[in-house]
C-alpha positions in Angstrom: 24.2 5.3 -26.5 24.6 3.5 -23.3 22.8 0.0 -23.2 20.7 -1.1 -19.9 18.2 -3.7 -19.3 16.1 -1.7 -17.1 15.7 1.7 -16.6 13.7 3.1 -14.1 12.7 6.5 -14.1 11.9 8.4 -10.7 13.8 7.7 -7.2 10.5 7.9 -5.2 9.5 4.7 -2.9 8.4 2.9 -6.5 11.2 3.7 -8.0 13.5 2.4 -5.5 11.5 -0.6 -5.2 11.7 -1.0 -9.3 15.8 -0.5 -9.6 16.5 -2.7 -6.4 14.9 -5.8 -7.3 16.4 -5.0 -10.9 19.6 -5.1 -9.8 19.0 -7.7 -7.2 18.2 -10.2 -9.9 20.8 -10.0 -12.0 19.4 -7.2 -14.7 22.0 -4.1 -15.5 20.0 -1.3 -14.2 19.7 2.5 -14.8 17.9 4.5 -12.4 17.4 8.5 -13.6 16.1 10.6 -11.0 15.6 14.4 -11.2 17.5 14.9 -7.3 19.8 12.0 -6.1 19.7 13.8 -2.4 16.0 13.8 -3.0 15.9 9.3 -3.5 13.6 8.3 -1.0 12.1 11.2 -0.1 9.0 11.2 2.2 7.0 14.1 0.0 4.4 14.1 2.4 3.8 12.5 6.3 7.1 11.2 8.2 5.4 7.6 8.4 5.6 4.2 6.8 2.4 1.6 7.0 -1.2 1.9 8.9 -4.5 0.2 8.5 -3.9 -2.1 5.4 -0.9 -0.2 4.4 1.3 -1.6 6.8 -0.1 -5.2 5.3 1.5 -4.1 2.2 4.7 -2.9 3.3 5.1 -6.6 5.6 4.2 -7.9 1.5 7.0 -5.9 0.4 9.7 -7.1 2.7 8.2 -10.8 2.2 9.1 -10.7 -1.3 12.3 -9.1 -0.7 11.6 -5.3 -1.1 13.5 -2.7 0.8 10.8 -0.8 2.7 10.2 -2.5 5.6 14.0 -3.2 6.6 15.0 0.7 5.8 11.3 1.7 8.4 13.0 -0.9 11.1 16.7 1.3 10.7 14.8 4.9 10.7 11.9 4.6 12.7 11.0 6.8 15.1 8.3 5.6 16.7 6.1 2.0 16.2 2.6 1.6 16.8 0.0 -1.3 15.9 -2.9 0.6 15.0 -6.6 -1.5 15.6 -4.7 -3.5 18.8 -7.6 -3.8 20.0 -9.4 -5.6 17.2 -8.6 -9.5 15.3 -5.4 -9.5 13.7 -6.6 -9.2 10.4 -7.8 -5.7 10.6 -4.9 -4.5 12.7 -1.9 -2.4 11.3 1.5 -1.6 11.6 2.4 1.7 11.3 5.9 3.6 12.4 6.8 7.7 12.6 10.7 7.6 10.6 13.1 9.7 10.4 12.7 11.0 6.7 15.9 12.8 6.9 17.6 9.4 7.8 15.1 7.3 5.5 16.4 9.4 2.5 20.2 9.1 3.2 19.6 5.6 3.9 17.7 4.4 0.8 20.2 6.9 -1.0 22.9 4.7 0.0 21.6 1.5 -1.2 20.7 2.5 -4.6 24.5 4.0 -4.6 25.9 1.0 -3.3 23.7 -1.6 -5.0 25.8 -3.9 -7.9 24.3 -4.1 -11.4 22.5 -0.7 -10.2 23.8 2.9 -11.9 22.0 6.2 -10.6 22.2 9.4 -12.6 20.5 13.0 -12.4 18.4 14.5 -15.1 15.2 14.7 -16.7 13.5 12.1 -18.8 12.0 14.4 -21.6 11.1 11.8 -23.3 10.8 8.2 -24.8 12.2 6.1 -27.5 9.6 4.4 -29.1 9.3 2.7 -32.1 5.8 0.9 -33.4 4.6 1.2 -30.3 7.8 -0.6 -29.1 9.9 1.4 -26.0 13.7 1.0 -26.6 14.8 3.2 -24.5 14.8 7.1 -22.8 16.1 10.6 -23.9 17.0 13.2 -21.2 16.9 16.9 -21.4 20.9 17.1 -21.2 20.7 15.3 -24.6 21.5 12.0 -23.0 20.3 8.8 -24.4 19.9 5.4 -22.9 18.8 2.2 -24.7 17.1 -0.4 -22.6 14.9 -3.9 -22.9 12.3 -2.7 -20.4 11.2 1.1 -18.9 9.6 1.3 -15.8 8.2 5.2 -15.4 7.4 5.8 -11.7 7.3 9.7 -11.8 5.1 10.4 -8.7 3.4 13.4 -8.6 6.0 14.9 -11.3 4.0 14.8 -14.8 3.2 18.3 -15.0 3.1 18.9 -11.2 1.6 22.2 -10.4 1.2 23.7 -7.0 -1.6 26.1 -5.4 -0.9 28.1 -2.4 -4.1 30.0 -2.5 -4.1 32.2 -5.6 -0.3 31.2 -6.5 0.6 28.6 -8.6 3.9 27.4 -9.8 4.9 24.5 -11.6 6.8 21.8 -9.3 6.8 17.8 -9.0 7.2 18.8 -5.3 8.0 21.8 -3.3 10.6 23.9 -5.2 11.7 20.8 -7.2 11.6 20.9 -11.0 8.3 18.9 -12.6 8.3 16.6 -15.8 7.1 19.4 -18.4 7.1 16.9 -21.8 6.7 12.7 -20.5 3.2 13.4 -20.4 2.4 14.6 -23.3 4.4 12.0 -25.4 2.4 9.3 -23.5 -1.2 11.2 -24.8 0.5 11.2 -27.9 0.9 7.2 -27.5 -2.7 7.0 -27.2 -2.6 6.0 -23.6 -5.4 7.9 -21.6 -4.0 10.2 -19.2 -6.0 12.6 -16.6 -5.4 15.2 -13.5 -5.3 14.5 -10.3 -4.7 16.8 -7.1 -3.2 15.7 -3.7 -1.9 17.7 -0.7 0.1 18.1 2.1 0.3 20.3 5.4 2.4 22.9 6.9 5.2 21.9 9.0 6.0 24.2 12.2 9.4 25.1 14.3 9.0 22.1 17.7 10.5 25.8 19.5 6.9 27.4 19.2 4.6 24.7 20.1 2.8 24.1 23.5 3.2 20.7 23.7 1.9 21.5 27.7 -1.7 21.4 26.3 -1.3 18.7 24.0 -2.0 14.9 24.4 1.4 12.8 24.2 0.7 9.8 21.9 4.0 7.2 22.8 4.9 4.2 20.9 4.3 0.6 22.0 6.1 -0.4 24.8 6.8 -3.6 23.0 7.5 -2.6 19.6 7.4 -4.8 16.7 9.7 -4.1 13.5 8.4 -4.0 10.1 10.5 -6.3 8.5 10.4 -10.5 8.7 14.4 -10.0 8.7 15.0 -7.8 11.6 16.4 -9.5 14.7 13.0 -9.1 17.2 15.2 -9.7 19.9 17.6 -6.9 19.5 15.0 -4.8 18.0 15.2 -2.0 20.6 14.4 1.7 18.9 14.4 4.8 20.6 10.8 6.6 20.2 9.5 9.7 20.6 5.6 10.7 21.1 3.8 12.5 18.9 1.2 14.4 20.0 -3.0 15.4 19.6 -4.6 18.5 19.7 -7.7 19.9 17.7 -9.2 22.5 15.4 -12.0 24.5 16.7 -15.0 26.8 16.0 -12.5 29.8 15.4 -10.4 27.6 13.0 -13.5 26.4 10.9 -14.9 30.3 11.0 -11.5 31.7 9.5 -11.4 28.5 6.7 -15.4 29.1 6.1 -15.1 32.8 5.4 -11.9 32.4 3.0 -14.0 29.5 1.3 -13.9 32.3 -1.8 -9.4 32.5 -2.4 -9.7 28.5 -1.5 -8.2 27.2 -4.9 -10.3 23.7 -4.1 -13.7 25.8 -4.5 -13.1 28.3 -7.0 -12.4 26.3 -9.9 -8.6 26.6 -10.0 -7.7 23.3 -9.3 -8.9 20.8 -11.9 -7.6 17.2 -10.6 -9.8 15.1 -8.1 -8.3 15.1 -4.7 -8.6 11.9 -2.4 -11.6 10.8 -0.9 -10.3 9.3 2.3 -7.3 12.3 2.9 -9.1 15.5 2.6 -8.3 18.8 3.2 -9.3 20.6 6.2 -11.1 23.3 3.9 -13.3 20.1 2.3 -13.7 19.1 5.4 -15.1 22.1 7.0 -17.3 22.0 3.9 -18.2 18.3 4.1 -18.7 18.0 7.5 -20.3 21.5 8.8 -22.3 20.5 11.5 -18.5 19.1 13.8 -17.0 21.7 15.3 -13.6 20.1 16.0 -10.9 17.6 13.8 -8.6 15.8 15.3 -4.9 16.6 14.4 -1.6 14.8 15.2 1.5 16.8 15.2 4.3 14.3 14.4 8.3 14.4 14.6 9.7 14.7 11.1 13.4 13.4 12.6 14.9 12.4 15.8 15.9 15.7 16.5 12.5 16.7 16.9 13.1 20.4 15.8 10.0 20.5 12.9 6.6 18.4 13.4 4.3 17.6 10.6 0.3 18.5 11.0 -1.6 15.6 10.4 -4.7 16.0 9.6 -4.5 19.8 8.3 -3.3 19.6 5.2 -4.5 22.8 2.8 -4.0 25.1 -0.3 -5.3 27.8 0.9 -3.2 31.5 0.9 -0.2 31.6 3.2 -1.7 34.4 5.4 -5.2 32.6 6.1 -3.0 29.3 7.2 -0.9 32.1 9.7 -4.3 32.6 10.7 -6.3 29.4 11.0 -2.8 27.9 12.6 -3.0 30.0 15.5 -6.8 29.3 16.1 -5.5 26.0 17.9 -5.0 24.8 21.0 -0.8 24.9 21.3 0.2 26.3 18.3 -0.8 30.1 19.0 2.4 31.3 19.0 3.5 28.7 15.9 6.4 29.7 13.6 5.3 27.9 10.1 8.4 26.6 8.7 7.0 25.3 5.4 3.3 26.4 4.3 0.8 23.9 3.2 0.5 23.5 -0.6 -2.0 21.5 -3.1 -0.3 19.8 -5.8 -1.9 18.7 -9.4 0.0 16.2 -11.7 -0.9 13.9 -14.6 -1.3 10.0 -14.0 -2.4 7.2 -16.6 -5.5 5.7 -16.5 -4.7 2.2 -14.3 -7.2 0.1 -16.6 -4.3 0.8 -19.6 -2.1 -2.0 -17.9 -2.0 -5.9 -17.6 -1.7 -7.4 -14.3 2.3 -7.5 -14.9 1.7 -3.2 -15.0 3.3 -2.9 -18.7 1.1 -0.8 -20.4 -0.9 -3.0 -23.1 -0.8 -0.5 -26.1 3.2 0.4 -25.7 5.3 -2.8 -25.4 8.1 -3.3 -22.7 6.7 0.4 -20.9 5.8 -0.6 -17.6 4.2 2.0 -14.8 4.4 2.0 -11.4 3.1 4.4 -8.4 1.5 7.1 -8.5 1.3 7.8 -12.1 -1.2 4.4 -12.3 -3.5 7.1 -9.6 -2.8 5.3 -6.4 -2.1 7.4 -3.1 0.7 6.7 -0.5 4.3 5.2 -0.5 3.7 1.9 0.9 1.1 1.5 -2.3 3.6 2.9 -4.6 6.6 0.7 -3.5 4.3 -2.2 -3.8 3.8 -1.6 -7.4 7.4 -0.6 -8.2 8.6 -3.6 -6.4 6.0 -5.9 -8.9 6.9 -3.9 -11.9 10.6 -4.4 -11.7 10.1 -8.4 -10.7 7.7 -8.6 -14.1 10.3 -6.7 -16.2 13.1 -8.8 -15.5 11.1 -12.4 -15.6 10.4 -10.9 -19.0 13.5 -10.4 -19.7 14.8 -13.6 -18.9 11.4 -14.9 -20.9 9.8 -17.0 -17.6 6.0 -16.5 -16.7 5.1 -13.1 -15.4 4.6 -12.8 -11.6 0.9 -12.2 -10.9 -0.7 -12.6 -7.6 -4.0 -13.4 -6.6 -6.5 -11.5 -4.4 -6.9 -14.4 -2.2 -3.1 -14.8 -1.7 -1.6 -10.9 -1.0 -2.9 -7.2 -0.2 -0.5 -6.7 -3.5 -2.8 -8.9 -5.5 -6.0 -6.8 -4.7 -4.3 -3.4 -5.3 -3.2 -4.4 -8.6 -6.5 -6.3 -9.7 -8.6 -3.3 -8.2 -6.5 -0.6 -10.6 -5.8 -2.8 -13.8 -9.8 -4.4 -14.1 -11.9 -1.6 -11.9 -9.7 1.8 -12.6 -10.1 4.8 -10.2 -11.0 8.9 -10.9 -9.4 9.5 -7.8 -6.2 8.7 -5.9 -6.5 4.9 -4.8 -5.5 4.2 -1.1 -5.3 0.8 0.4 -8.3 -0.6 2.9 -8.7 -3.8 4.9 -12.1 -3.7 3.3 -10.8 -3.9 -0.3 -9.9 -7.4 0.3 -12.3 -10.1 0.4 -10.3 -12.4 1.9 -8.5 -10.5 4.4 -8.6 -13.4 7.4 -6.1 -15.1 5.0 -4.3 -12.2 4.4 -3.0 -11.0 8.3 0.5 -8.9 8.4 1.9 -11.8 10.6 1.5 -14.5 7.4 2.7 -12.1 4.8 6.3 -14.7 4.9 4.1 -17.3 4.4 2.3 -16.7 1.9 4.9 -15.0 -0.1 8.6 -15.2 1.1 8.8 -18.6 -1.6 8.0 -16.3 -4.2 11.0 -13.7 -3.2 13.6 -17.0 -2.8 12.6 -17.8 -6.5 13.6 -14.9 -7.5 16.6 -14.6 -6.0 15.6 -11.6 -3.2 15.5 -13.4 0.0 17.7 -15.9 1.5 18.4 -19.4 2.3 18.9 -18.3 6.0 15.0 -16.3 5.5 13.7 -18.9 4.0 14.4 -21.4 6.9 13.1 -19.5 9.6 9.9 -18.7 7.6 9.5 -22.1 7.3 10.2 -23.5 10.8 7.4 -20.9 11.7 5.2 -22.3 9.2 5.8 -25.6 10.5 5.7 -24.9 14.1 2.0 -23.7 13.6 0.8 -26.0 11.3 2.0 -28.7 13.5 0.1 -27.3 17.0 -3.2 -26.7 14.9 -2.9 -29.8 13.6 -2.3 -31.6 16.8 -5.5 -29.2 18.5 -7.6 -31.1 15.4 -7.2 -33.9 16.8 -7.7 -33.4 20.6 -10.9 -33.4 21.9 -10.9 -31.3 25.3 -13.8 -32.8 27.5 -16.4 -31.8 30.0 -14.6 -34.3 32.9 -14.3 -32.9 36.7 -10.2 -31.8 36.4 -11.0 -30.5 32.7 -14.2 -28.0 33.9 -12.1 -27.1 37.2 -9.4 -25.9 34.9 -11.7 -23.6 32.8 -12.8 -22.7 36.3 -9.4 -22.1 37.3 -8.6 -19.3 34.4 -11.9 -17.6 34.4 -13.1 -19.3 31.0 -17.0 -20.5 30.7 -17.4 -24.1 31.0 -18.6 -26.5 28.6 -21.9 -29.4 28.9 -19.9 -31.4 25.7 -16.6 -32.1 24.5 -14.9 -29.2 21.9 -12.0 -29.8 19.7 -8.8 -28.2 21.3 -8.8 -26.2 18.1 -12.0 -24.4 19.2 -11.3 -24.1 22.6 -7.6 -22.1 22.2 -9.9 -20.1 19.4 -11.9 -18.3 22.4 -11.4 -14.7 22.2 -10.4 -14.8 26.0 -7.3 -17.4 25.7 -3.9 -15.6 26.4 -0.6 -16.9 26.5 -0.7 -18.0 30.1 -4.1 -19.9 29.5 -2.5 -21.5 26.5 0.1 -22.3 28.1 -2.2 -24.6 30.7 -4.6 -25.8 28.3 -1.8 -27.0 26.1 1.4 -27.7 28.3 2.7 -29.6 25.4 3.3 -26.8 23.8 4.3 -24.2 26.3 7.9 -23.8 25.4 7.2 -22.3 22.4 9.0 -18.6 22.6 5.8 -16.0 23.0 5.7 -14.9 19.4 4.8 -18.4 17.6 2.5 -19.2 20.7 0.7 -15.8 20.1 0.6 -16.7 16.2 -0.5 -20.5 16.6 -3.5 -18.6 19.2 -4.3 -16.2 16.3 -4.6 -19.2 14.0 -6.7 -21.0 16.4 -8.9 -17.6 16.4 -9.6 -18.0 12.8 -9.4 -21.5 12.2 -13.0 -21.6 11.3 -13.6 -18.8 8.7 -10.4 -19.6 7.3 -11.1 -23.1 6.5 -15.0 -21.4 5.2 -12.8 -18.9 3.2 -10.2 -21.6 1.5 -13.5 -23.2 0.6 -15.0 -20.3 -1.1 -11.5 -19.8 -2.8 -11.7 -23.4 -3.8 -15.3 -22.9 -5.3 -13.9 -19.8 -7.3 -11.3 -21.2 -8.6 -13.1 -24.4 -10.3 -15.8 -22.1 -11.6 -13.3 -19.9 -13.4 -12.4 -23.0 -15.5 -16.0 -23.3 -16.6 -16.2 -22.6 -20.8 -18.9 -20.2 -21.7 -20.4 -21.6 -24.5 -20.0 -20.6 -28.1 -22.5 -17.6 -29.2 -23.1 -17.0 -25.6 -25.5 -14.2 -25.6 -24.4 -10.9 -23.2 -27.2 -8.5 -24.2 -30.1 -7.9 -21.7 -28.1 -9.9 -18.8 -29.7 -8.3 -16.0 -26.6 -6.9 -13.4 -24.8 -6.5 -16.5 -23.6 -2.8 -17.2 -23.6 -1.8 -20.9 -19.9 -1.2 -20.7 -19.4 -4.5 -19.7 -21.0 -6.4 -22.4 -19.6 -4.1 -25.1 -16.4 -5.4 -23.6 -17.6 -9.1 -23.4 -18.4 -9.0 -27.1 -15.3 -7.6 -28.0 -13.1 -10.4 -26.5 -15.3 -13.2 -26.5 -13.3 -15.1 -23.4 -13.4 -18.8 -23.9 -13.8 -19.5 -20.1 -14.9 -17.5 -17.0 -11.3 -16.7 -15.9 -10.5 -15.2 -19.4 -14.1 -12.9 -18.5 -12.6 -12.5 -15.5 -8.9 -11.0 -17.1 -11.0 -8.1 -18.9 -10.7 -4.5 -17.9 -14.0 -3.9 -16.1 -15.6 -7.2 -15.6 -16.0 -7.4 -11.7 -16.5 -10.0 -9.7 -20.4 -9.8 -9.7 -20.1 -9.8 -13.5 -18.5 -13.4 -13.3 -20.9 -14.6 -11.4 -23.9 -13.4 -13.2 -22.1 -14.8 -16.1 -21.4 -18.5 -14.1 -25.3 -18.4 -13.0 -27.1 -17.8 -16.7 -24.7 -20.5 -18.1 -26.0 -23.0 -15.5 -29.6 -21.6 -16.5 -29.0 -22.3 -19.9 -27.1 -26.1 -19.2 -29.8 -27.2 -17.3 -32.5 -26.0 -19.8 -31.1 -27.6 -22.7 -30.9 -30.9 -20.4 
């Protein structure tokens, strides 16, 4: 039996994420995958990042993951999705190359030391006294291992619908997990269905791409990663482009609503809310007589595009069909047909923060077997998995981060505490404190953390730093500045087109208009017009929100000295009002000392903690 002290099982974006930083930090690594050509596979959509995914994926690379820098080698095209809108809301997203993704993220698992890859199939686990020791495969292979980390995608008992067809499959054609599944019900852990999709892919020679919108890249791209050279960051893109379904297309669905396997009861799993299929959403959303559909590259060579937007189970000859309804594709040659896939996944709220599984010791679960939804969310929890396994290891304090401090730190928090019953996907709006949380800060709020641990840099580090600095030094200089309503001051405001002022405002305020650009910065504060036009467009962006940050910090502040409030022995739960039954059952249970310890339970929100804060105040100031 071989000895490891990680394995990882699954070569998905999570388990790439897992095994690297293994390796990276010193840890003897095994990573079992069913396909070694299939490592890094994009299962679904040729793209990386988007609104609040792209946050996660800048995350990644802060820490050190390999996402962003493999999107930056493969992409195709890069867009910044919300341009028009604050920073905070705005996303990074880029079309790749998945044929190139895959051979590259192939290569660094291959070439990664400390890092061994193997083929086969995990049937099952060792475990002893609810203690994992290790993994068996189905070619009678047996590995022995400190920590598991179990990021099997959509594997578990994957089964796919094309209309009335099923076949068992973690993904089209490929082999699924038949037994890990059941061993983990067997382990009392609380494991469910859930369905996803994806959509047909058509032949680039049988597409009118004459009728079609053409959808380019920016003409300034920016890369994903903190450690790609901006300057010499120079990719070729190609356009995708944007056409729509129509009244014929939503007749031919509507009338085949009875051999839809989403409506007749053969698929069991819940699908995802915010990616639905065009059948549900001809059903949802009767009374629009169009969708809008992007038909994107799926390699430079251009010779297969992706529809995005249509994905479907329903019967290869109504697809023929409903394909050929729209605008450029009536002549279409399907290449691959659309297909619905169902797979098992473990109910999130089993897990700590560190994602090992609190009933099965050193078993740790990352992707989209905790019900999450995308690769950028998946490689985010593989990435936090295999940091937490190896600072386990090595017996040092698990890496946990806040929601105030990381995208990450929400995505976890919302799966381990709230749970999901459907596939989770990433939103701007899941984060309360998303002005402190912009793609641009990711290094510095998190590239320390990766140096710790070994993943980034000296080199990294400095430049993140001199960044930091540079900014904190101009906003701390436009504190202190008052800019004045004097004749040369209101004739320069005249001068580029900004509203005057009857008072004095702090610099700070002034640069925070939403009207200041580079060039007005540049004559409001010649001081600091040399700076290059990247770390004047972040010290402006700074400037923006220097006022609801500062409110935010403070709210953060407030938080965090009310979580170190003691609730008071023989507090009394029952009849709270705002207070679910479940949630006091789970109060009782645990009894928490203080309000962060309430706050650490599965299923006691946010509200629930301050409900909490508010009746022990009542009761202080009674007893006073």
């Amino acid at each position: 039996m071989t000895n490891y002290d990680v394995i990882v099982v699954g070569g998905g974006h999570s388990g790439i994420e897992a095994s690297l930083v293994s390796a990276r930090m010193g840890k003897k690594t095994l990573l079992i995958t069913m396909l070694v050509e299939q490592i890094g596979a994009a299962s679904c959509n040729p793209a990386i990042g988007g609104l609040a995914k792209g946050h996660l994926v800048r995350e990644i690379d802060a820490i050190g993951g390999e996402m962003g820098l493999c999107t930056d080698a493969t992409g195709i095209q890069f867009r910044i999705l919300n341009a028009s809108k604050g920073a905070a809301v705005q996303g990074s997203r880029a079309q790749i190359d998945m044929d190139t993704y895959r051979e590259y993220m192939r290569n660094v698992t291959l070439n990664t030391p400390n890092l061994d890859v193997y083929q086969d199939e995990v049937s099952h686990l060792l475990v002893k006294d609810n203690v994992v020791s290790g993994v068996a495969t189905k070619l009678g292979e047996s590995f022995e291992a400190q920590k598991v980390i179990l990021t099997t995608g959509t594997f578990m008992k994957g089964l796919i619908h094309i209309g009335e067809k099923t076949y068992p499959a973690g993904r089209a054609w490929e082999l699924p997990s038949t037994t890990l599944s059941d061993q983990l019900k067997e382990l009392n852990l609380n494991v469910g269905r859930l369905k996803t999709g994806t959509p047909s892919r058509i032949n680039a020679n049988s597409i009118d791409f004459s009728v079609m919108e053409a959808h380019g890249g920016d003409e300034q791209p920016h890369p994903f990663s903190f450690r790609t050279n901006k300057k010499e960051f120079k990719p070729t893109q190609l356009p995708c482009y944007i056409t729509y379904t129509n009244v014929d297309t939503h007749d031919i669905i509507r009338t085949n609503f009875d051999r839809a396997p989403l409506f007749t009861g053969q698929i069991e799993g819940t699908g995802p809310r915010y990616c639905p299929s065009i059948e549900d959403k001809v059903s949802r959303f009767s009374e629009r007589e169009r969708h809008q559909l992007f038909l994107e590259p799926q390699t430079a060579r251009a010779e297969e595009y992706y529809i995005n937007g249509l994905s479907s189970s329903l019967p290869i000859d109504v697809q023929k069909e409903k394909i050929r309804s729209i605008k450029g594709l009536e002549n279409a040659k399907i290449v691959r047909y659309a297909y619905a896939i169902e797979y098992d996944y473990v109910d999130p709220t089993e897990l700590l923060h560190t994602l090992e599984t609190k009933k099965i010791k050193n078993l740790y679960l990352a992707g989209q077997i905790n019900a999450t939804t995308g690769y950028e969310e998946a490689a985010a929890q593989g990435l936090m998995a295999g940091i937490n396994a190896c600072l386990s290891i090595d017996k040092k304090e698990p890496f946990v981060l806040r929601r105030d401090e990381s995208y990450i730190g929400v995505l976890i928090d919302d799966l381990v505490t709230k749970g999901t019953n459907e596939p989770y996907r990433m939103f701007t709006s899941r984060a309360e404190y998303r002005l402190l949380l912009r793609e641009e800060s990711a290094d510095m709020r998190l590239m320390e953390y990766g140096h710790r641990f070994g993943l980034i840099d000296d080199e990294t580090l400095s430049i993140m730093k001199h960044k930091k600095q540079t900014i904190d030094d101009a906003i701390k200089m436009m504190e202190g500045i008052w800019f004045t309503s004097k004749k040369e001051n209101l004739a320069l405001l005249e001068e580029l087109g900004e509203d005057k002022i009857s008072d004095r405002i702090l610099l700070v305020d002034l640069v925070g208009r939403n009207t200041i650009t580079k060039e007005k910065f540049d004559k409001l504060v010649p001081d600091l017009a040399y700076l290059d036009d990247y770390l004047k467009e972040q010290v402006i962006i700074e400037a923006k929100y220097y006022r609801y940050v500062d409110k935010q910090k403070k709210q953060i502040d407030k938080m965090k000295n009310m979580l170190t409030l003691k609730i008071p022995e023989n507090f009394v739960y029952d009849n709270l009002p705002g207070l679910s039954t479940e949630v006091i059952e789970k109060l009782k249970q645990f009894n928490p000392p203080t309000l962060f310890n309430a706050s650490q339970i599965s299923g006691v929100t946010p509200s629930a903690v301050d409900i909490i804060h508010l009746h022990i105040n009542m009761k202080t100031r009674k007893q006073k």
